[in-house]
N, CA, C and O atoms as a GROMACS GRO file, in nm:
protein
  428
    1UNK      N    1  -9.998  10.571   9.508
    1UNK     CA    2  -9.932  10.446   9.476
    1UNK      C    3  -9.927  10.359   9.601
    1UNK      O    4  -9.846  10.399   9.686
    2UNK      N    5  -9.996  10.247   9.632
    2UNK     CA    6  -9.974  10.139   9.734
    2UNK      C    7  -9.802  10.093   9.736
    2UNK      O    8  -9.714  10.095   9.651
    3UNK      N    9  -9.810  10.052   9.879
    3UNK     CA   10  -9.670  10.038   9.859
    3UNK      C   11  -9.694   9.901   9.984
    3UNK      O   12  -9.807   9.852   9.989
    4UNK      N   13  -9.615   9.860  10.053
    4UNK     CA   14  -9.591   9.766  10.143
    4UNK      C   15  -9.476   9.727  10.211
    4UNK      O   16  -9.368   9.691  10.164
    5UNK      N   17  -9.500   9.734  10.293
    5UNK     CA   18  -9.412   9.707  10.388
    5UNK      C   19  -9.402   9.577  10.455
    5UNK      O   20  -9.475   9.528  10.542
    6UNK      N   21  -9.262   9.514  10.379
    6UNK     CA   22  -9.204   9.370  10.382
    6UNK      C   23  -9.167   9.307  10.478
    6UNK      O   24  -9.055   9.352  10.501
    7UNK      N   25  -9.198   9.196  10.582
    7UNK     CA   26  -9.111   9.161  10.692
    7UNK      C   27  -9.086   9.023  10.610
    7UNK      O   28  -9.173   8.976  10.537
    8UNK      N   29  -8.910   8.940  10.639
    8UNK     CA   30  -8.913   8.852  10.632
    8UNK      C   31  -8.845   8.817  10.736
    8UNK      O   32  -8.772   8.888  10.807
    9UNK      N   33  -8.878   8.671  10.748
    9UNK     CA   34  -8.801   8.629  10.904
    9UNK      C   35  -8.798   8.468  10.924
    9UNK      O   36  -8.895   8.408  10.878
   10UNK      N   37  -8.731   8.420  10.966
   10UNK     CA   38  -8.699   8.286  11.015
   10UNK      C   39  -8.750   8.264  11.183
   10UNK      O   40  -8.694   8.327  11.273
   11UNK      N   41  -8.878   8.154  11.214
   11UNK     CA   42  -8.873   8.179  11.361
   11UNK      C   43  -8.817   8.032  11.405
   11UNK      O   44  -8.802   7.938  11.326
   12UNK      N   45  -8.795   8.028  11.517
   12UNK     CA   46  -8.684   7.926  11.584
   12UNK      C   47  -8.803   7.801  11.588
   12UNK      O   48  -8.918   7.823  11.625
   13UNK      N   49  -8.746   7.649  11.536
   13UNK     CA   50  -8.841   7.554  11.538
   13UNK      C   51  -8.916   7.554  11.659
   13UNK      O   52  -9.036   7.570  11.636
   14UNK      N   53  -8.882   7.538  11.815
   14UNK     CA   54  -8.947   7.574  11.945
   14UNK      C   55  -9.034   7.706  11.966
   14UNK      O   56  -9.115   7.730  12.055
   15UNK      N   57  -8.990   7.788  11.853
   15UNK     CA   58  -9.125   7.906  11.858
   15UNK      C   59  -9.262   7.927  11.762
   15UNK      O   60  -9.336   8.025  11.752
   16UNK      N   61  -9.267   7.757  11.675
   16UNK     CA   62  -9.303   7.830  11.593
   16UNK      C   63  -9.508   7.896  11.592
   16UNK      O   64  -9.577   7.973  11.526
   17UNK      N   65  -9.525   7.798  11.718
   17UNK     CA   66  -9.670   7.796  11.771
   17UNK      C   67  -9.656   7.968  11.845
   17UNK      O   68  -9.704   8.059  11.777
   18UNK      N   69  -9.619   7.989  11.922
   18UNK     CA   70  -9.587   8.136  11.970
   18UNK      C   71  -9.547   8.250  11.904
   18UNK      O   72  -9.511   8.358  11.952
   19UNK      N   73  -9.560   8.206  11.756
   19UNK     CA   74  -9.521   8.318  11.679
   19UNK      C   75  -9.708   8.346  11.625
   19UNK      O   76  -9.773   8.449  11.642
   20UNK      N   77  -9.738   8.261  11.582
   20UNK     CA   78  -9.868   8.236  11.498
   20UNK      C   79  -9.946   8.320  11.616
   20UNK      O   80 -10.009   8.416  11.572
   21UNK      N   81  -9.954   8.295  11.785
   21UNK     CA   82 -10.021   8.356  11.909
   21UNK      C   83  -9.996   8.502  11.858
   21UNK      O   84 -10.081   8.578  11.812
   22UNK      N   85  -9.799   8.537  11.883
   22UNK     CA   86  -9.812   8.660  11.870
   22UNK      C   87  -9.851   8.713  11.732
   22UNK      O   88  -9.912   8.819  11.746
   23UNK      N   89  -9.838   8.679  11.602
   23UNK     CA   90  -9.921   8.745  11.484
   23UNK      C   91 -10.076   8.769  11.542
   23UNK      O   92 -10.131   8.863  11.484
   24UNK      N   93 -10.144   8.715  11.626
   24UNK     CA   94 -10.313   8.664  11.619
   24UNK      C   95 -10.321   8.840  11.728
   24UNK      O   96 -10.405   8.926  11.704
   25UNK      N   97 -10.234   8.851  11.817
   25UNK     CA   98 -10.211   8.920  11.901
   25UNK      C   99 -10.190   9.050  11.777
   25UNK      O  100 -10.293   9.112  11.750
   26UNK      N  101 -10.079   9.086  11.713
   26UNK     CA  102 -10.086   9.219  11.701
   26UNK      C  103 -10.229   9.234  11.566
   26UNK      O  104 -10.274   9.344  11.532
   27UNK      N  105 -10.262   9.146  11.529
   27UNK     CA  106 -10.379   9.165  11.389
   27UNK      C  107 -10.481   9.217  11.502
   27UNK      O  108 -10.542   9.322  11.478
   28UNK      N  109 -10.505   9.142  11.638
   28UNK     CA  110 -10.643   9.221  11.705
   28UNK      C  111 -10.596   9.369  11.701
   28UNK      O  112 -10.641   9.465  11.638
   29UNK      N  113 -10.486   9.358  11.793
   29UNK     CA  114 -10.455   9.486  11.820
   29UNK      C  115 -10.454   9.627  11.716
   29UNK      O  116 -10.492   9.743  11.736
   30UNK      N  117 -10.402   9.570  11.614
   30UNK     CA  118 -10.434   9.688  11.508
   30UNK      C  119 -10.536   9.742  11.448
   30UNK      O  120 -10.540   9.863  11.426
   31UNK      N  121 -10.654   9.639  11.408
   31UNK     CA  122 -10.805   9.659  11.397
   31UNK      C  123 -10.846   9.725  11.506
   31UNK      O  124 -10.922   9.821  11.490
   32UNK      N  125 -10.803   9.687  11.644
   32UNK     CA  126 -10.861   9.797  11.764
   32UNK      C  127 -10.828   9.916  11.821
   32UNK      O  128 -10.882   9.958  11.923
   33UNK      N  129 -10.740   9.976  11.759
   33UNK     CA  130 -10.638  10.076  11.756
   33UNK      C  131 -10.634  10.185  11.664
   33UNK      O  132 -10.539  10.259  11.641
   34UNK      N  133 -10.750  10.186  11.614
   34UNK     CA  134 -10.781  10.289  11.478
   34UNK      C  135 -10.663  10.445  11.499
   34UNK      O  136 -10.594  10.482  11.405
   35UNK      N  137 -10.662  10.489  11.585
   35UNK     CA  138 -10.614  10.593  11.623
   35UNK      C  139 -10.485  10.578  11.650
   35UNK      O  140 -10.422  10.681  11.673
   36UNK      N  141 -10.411  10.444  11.656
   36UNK     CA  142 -10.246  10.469  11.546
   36UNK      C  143 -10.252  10.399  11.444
   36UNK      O  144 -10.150  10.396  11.376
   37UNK      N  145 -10.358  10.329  11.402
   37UNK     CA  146 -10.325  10.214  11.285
   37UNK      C  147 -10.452  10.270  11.165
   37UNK      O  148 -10.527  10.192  11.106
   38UNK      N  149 -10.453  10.378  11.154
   38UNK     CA  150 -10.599  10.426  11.034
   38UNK      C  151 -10.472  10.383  10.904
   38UNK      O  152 -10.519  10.320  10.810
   39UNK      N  153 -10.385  10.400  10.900
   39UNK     CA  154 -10.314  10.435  10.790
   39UNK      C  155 -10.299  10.251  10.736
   39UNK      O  156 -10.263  10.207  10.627
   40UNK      N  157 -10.325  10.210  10.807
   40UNK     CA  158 -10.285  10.110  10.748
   40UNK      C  159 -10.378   9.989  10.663
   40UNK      O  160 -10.440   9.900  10.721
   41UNK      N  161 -10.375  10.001  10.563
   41UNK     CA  162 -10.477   9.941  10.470
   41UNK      C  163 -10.540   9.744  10.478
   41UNK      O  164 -10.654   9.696  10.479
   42UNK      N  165 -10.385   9.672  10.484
   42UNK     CA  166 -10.411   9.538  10.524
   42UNK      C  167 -10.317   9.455  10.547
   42UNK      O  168 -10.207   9.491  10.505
   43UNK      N  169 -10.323   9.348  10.603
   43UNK     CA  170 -10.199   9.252  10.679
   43UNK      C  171 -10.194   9.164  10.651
   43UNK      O  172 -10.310   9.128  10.631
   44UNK      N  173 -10.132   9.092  10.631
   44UNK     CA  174 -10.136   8.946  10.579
   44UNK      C  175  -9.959   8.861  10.640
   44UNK      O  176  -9.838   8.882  10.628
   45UNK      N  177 -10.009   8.809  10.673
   45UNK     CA  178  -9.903   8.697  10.720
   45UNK      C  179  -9.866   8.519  10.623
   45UNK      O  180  -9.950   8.429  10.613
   46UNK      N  181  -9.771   8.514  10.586
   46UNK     CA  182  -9.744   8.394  10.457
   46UNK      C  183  -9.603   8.300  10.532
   46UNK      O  184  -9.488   8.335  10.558
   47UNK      N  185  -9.665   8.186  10.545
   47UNK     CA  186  -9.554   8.052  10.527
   47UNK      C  187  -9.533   8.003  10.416
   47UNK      O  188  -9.620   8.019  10.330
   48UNK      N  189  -9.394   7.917  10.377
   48UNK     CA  190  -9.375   7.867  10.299
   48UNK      C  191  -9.498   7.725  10.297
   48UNK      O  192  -9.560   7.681  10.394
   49UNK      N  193  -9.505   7.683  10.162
   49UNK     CA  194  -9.604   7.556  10.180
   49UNK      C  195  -9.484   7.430  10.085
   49UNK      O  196  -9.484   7.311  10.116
   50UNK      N  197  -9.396   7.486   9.977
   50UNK     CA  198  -9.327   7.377   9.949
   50UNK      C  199  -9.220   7.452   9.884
   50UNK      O  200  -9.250   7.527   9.791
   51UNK      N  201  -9.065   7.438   9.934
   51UNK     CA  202  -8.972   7.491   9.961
   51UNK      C  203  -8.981   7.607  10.011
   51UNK      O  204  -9.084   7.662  10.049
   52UNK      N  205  -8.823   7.671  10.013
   52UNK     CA  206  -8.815   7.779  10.113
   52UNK      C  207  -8.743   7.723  10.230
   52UNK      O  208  -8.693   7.611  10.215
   53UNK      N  209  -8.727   7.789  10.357
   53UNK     CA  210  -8.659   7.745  10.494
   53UNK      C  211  -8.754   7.684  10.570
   53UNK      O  212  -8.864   7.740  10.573
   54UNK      N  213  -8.746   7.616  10.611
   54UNK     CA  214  -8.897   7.550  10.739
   54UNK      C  215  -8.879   7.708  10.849
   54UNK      O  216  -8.764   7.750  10.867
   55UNK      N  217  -8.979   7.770  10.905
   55UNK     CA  218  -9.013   7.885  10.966
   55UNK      C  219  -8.995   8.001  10.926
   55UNK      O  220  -8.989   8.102  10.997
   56UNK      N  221  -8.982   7.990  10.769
   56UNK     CA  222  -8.979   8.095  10.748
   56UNK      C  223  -9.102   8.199  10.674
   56UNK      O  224  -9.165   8.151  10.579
   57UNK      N  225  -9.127   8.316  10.712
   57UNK     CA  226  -9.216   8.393  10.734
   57UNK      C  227  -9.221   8.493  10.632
   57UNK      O  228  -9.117   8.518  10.571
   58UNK      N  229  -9.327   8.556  10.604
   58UNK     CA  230  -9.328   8.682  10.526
   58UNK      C  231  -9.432   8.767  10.545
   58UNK      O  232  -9.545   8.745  10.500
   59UNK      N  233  -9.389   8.897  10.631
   59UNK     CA  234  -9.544   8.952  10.649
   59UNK      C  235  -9.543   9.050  10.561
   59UNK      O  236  -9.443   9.079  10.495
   60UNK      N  237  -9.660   9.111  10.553
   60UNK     CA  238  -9.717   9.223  10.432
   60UNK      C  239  -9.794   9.313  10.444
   60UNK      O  240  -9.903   9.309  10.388
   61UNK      N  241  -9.754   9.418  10.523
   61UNK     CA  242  -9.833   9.567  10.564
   61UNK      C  243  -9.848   9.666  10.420
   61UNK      O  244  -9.764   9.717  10.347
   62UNK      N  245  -9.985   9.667  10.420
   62UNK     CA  246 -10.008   9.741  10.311
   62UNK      C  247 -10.063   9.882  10.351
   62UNK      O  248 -10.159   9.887  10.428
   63UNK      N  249  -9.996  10.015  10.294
   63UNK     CA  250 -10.004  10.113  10.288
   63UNK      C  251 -10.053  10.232  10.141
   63UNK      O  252  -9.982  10.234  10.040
   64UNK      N  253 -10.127  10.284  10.147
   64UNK     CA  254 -10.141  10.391  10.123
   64UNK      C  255 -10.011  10.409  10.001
   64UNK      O  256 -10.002  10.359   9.889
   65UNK      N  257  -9.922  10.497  10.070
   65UNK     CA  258  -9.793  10.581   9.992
   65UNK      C  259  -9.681  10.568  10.124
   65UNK      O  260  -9.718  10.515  10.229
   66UNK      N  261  -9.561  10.616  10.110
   66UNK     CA  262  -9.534  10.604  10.171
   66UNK      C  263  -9.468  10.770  10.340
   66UNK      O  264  -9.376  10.781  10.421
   67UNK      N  265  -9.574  10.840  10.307
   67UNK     CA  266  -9.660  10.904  10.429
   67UNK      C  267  -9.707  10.826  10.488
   67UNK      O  268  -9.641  10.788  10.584
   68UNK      N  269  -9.807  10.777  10.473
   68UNK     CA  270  -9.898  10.685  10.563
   68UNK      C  271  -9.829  10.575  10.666
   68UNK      O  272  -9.849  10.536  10.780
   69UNK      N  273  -9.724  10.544  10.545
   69UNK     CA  274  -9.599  10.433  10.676
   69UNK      C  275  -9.503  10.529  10.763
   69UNK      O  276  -9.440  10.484  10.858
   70UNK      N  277  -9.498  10.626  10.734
   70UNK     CA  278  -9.426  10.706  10.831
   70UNK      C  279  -9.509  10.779  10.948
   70UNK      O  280  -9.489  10.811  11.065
   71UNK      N  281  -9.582  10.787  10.881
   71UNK     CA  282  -9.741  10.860  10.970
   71UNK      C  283  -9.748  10.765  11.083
   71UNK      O  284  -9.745  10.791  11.203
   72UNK      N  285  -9.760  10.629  11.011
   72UNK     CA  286  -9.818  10.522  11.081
   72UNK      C  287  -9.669  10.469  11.232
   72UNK      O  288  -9.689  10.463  11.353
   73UNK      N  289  -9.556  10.444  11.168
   73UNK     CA  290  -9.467  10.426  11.232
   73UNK      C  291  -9.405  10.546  11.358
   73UNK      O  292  -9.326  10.532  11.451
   74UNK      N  293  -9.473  10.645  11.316
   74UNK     CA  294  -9.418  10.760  11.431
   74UNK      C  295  -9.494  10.735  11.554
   74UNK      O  296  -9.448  10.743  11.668
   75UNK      N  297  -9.644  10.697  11.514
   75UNK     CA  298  -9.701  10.647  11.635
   75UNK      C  299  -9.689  10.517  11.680
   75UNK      O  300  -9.672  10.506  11.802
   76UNK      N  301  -9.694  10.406  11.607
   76UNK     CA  302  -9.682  10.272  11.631
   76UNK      C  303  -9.547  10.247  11.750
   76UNK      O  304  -9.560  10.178  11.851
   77UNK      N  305  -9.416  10.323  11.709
   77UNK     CA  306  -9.288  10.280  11.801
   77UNK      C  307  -9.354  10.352  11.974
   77UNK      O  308  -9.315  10.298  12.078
   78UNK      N  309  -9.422  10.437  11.979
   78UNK     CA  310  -9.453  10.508  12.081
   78UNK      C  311  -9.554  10.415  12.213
   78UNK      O  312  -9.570  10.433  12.333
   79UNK      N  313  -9.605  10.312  12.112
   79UNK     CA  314  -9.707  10.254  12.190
   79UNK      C  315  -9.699  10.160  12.274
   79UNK      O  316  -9.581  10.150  12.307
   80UNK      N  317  -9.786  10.059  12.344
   80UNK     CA  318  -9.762   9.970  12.482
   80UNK      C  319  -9.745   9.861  12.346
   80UNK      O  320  -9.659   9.779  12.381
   81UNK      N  321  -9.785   9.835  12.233
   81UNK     CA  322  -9.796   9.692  12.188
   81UNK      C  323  -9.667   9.652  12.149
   81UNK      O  324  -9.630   9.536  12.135
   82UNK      N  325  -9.583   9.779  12.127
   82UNK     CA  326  -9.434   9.793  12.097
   82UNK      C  327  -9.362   9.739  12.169
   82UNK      O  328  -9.286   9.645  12.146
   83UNK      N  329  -9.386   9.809  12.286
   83UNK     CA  330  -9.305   9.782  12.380
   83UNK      C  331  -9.310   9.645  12.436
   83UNK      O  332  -9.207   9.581  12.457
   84UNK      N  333  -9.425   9.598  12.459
   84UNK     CA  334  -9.446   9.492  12.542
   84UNK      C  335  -9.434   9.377  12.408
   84UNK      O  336  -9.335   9.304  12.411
   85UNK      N  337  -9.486   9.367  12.347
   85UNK     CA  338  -9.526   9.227  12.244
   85UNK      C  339  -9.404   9.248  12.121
   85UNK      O  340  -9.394   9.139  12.066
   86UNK      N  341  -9.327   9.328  12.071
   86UNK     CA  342  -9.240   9.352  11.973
   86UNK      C  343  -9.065   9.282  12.040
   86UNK      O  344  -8.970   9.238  11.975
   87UNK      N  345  -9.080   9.295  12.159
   87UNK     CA  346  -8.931   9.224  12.236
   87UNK      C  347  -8.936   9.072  12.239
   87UNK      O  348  -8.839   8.997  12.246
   88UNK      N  349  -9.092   9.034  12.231
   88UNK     CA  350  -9.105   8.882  12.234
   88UNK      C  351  -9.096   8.824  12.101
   88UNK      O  352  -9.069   8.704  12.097
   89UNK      N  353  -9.111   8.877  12.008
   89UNK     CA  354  -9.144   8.851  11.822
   89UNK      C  355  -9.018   8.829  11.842
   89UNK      O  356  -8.975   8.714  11.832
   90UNK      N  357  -8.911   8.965  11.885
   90UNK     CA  358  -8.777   8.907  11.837
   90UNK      C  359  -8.681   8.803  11.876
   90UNK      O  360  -8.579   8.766  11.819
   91UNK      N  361  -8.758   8.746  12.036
   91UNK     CA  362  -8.692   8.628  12.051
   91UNK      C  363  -8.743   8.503  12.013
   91UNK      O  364  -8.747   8.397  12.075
   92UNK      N  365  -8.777   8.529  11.912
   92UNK     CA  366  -8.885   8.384  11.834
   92UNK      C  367  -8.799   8.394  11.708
   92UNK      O  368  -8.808   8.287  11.647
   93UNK      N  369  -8.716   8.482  11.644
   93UNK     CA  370  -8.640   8.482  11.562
   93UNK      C  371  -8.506   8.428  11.589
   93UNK      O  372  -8.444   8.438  11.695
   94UNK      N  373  -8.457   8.351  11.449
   94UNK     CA  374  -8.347   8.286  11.434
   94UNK      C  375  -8.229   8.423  11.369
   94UNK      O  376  -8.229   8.496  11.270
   95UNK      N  377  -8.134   8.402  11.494
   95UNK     CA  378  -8.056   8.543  11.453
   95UNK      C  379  -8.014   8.545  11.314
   95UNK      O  380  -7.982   8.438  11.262
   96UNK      N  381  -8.009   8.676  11.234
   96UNK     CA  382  -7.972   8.717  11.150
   96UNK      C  383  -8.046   8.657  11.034
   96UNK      O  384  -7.986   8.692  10.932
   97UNK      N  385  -8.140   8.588  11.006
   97UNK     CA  386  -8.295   8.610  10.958
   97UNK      C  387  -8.386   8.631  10.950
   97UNK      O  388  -8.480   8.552  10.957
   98UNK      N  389  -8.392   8.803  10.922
   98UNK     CA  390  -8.501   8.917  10.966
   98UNK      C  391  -8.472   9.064  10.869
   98UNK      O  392  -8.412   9.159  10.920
   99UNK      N  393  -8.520   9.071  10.730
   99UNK     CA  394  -8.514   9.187  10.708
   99UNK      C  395  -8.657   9.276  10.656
   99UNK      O  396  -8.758   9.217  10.617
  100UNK      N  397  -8.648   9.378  10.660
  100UNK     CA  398  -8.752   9.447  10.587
  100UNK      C  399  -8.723   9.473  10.467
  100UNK      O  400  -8.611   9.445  10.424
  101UNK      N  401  -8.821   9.534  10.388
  101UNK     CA  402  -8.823   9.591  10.243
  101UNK      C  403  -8.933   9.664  10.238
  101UNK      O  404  -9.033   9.650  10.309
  102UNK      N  405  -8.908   9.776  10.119
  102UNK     CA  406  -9.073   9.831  10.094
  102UNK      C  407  -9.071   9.849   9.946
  102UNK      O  408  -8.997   9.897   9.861
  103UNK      N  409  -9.217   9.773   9.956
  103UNK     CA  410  -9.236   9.743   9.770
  103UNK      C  411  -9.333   9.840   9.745
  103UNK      O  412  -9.409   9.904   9.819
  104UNK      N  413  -9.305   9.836   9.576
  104UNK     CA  414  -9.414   9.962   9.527
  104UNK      C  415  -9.511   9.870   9.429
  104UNK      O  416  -9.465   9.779   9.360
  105UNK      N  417  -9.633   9.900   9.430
  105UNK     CA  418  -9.735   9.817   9.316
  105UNK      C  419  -9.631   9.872   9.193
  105UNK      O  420  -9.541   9.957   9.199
  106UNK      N  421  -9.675   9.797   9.089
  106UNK     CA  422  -9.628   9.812   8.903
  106UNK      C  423  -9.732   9.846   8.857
  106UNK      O  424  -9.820   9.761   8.868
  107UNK      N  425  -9.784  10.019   8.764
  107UNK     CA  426  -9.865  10.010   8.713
  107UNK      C  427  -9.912   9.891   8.553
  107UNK      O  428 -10.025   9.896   8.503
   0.00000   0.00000   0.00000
């Protein structure tokens, strides 16, 4: 069963060019990274185009089941892209508009 893994988020009007850098930043990184990111099927990043909040975001990690996101996340928190590029995402966020979810396809 595909499942996905939901980000939503609000980024601060002054970030919103430096957010789009850092998305461009972790999509290389994960295609080049086979060896923590196999599990992960596809990415997709979504703005609003008419209503909604102005900066607000929705990304969409698609997985496998949900092994594969745990598989995938045991290594992902461990790594340099974490560390270094994941502290900057969050100061591009407008506090307290930022949650996850994980959806399941409908047969």
């Amino acid at each position: 069963m595909t499942i996905f893994y939901v980000e939503t988020y609000t980024v601060k009007p002054d970030k919103l060019v430096e957010n789009i850098e850092r998305y461009k930043k972790w999509e290389t990184w994960w295609k080049n990274h086979p060896e923590v990111c196999k599990e992960i099927k596809s990415n997709k990043l979504f703005s609003h185009m008419v209503g909604g909040n102005y900066g607000e975001y929705v990304e969409m990690t698609e997985f496998e089941n949900l092994t594969d996101l745990e598989r995938f996340y045991s290594k992902f928190m461990k790594s340099d892209f974490m560390a270094t590029i994941y502290p900057e995402f969050l100061s591009h966020l407008v506090p307290g508009k930022y949650s996850t979810n994980i959806w399941s396809s409908v047969p």
